[in-house]
C-alpha positions in Angstrom: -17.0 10.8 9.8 -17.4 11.7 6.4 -16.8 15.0 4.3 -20.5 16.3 5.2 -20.1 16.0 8.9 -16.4 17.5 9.2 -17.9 20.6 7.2 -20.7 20.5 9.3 -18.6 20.6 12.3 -16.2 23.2 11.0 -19.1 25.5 10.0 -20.5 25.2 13.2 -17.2 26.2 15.3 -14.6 27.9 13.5 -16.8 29.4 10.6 -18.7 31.0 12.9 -16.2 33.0 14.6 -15.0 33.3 11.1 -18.0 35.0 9.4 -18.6 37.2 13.1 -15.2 38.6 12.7 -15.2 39.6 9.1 -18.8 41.2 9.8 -17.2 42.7 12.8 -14.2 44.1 10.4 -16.6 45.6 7.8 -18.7 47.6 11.0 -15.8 49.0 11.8 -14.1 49.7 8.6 -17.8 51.9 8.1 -17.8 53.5 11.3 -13.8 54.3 11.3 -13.4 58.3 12.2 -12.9 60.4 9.5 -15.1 58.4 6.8 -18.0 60.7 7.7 -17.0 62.8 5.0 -15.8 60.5 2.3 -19.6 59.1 2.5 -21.0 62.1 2.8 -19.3 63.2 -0.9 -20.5 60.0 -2.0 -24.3 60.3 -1.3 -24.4 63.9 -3.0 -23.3 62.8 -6.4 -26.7 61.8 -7.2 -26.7 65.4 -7.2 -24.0 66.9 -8.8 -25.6 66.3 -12.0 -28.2 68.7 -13.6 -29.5 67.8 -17.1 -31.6 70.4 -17.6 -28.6 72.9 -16.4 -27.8 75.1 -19.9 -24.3 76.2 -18.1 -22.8 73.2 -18.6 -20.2 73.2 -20.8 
């Protein structure tokens, strides 16, 4: 068996629950309670910004 195969094989098995548990980890990590807010701040600071606002400092 040579170096291809024996990635080959490991890619196939183990990767695979590899990759579907880190992919799993990230869903969650996004959809975890109380980040609904922290995302929420975070798509308004397109926002924040005025430059035509004259008040600003």
């Amino acid at each position: 068996m040579n170096l291809y195969e024996t990635l080959r094989h490991f890619a196939d098995s183990w990767g695979l629950l590899a990759l579907a548990l880190v992919f799993l980890a990230i869903v969650l990590w996004a959809f975890r309670p109380g980040s609904k807010r922290a995302y929420r701040d975070q798509a308004d600071i397109p926002f924040k910004y005025d430059p035509e606002d004259r008040n600003r400092e």
